[in-house]
N, C-alpha and C positions, 0 to 999 in steps of 0.2 A: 104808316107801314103799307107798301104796296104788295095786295095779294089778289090774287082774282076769287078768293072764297068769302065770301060775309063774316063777319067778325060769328056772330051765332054759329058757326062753326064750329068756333074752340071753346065756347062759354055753356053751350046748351048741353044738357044731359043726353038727351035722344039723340044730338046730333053727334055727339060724342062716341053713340055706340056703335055706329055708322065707321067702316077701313076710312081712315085720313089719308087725302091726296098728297104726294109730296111736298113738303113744305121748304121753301127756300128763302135760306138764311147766311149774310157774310161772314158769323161763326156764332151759329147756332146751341152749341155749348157753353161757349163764354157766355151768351143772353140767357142762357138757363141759370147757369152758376150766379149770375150779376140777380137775378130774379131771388133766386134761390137765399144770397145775402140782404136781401131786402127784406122777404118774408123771415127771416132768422132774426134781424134784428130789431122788426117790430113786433113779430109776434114768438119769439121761443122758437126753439128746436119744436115744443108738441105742432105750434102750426105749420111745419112743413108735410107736405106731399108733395107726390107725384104731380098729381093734379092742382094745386096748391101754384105749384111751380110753372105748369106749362099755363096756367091761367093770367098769372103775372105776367108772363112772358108775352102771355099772346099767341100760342100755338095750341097746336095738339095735345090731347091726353097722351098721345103716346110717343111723344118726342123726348122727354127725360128717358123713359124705358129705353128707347133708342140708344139714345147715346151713353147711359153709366147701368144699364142693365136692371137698376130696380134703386128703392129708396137709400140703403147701403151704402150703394155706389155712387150715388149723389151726392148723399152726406160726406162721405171718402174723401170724394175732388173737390169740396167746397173746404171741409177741412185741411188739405192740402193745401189751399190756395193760404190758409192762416198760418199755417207753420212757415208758408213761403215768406209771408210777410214777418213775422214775428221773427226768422231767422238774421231778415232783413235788419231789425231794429237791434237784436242781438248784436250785428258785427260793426252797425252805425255806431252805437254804445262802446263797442270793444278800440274801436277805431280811436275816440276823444279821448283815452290817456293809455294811446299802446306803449307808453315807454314806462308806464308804472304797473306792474299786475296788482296786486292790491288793488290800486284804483278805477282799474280795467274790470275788476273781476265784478266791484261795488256797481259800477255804471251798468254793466249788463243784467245786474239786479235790479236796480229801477227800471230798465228799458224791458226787462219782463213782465214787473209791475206795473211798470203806466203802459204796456199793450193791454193784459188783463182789465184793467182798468178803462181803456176807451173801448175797446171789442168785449165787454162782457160774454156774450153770447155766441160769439164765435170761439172765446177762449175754452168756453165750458165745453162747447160741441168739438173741439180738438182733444181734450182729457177723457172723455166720454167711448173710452174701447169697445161697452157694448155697443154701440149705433155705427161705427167705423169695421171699414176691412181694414188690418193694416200691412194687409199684401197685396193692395192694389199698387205698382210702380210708382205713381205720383206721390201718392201718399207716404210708402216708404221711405223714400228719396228725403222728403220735404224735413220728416220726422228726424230722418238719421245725421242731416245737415246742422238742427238745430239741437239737438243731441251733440253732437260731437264738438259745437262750438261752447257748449257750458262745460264737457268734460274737459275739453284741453283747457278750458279757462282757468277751471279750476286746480286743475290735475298740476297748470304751470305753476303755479300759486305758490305747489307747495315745496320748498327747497330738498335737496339731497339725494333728490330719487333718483333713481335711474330713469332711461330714457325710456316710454312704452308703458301700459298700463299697470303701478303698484298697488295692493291693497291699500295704502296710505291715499295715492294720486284719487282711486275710485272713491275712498269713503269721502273724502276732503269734496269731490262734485258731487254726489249723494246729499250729504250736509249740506251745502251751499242753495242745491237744487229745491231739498224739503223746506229749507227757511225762505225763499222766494215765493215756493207754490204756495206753502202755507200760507203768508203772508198778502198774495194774490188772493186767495178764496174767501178768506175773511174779510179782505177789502169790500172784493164783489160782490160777496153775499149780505154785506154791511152787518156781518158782525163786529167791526171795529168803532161803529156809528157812536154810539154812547162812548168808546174811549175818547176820541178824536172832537167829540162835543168836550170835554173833560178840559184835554187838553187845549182847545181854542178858548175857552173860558178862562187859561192859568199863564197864557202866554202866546196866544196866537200858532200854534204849532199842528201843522197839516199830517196826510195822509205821509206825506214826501219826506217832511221833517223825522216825522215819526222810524217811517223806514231806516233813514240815515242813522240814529241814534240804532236801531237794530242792527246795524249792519255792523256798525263801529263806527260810523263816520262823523264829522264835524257838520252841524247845519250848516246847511249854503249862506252864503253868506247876506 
């Protein structure tokens, strides 16, 4: 990293207390957020800060404040950055059997499941309302994109409605939604550990397998 300030700049306490000179960066957010996901997923949500983050990063104490206003607003656009992804995997999922909804609707069940499942920690810090604004724009946005791709999923599902949200359409994404979350949380929190030990003991049958049979579906083959 080329700086004209000593690296004990950003690291030292006293030097810390000391106004930081401008710091110049090609998108010194994006290095905060990229930092920010490092420390999340080695050490939890409790080990982020401020300082936590600009340390990672290499900067100032007061370069996150700068740019997302306080810890909040970190946590916000980092969360963000997961729904972005996660919405992603949603329509990737929706995309492989858009000519069947049933099939469509299973696929984006797993692809919920296996995100929670490789981003544990990002998934948690996304469900997590108290640590989140969720009026920050990015975040809104991010949230309402992957929201609306489970309701229409669901909503399409279900035959006879009319067109636009029915009590039927919402309960039917409601339903779909809690038996994924749920099924996510238990994963992640390996409350399902002793099932799935059970199960690989009686016939070789995974977290995946498992799902499928929840869902209704046929194990893969």
């Amino acid at each position: 990293m080329a700086h004209a300030e000593p690296m004990t700049t950003f690291l030292d306490p006293v030097a810390d207390a000391a106004p930081a000179r401008p710091y110049h960066h090609g998108d010194l957010p994006a290095a905060l957020l990229a930092a920010a996901m490092m420390i999340l997923e080695a050490d939890g949500i409790a080990g982020l800060t401020l300082r936590a983050v600009a340390r990672r990063a290499g900067v100032s104490h007061m370069a996150p404040a700068h740019h997302f206003g306080d810890l909040t607003g970190l946590l916000s656009e980092l969360a963000a950055l997961g729904f972005q992804q996660f919405a992603a995997a949603l329509g990737n999922a929706a995309v492989t059997a858009a000519d069947d909804k049933a099939a469509s609707l299973d696929e984006m069940g797993e692809a919920y499941v296996g995100f929670a499942r490789d981003n544990p920690a990002l998934f948690q810090l996304m469900f997590r309302s108290e640590r989140l604004d969720p009026k920050r724009p990015a975040l809104a946005a991010a949230m309402g994109r992957a929201s609306d791709m489970l309701t229409r999923a669901a909503g399409d599902f279900v035959e006879g409605e009319p067109v636009g949200p029915s009590l039927v359409q919402v309960a039917a994404s409601v339903r779909a939604w809690s038996l994924v979350h749920g099924y996510a949380l238990l994963l992640i929190d390996g409350r399902l550990d002793p099932t799935l030990v059970r199960l690989a003991g009686a016939g070789g049958a995974d977290a995946t397998v498992l799902l499928r049979a929840v869902l209704g579906r046929s194990p893969p083959a």
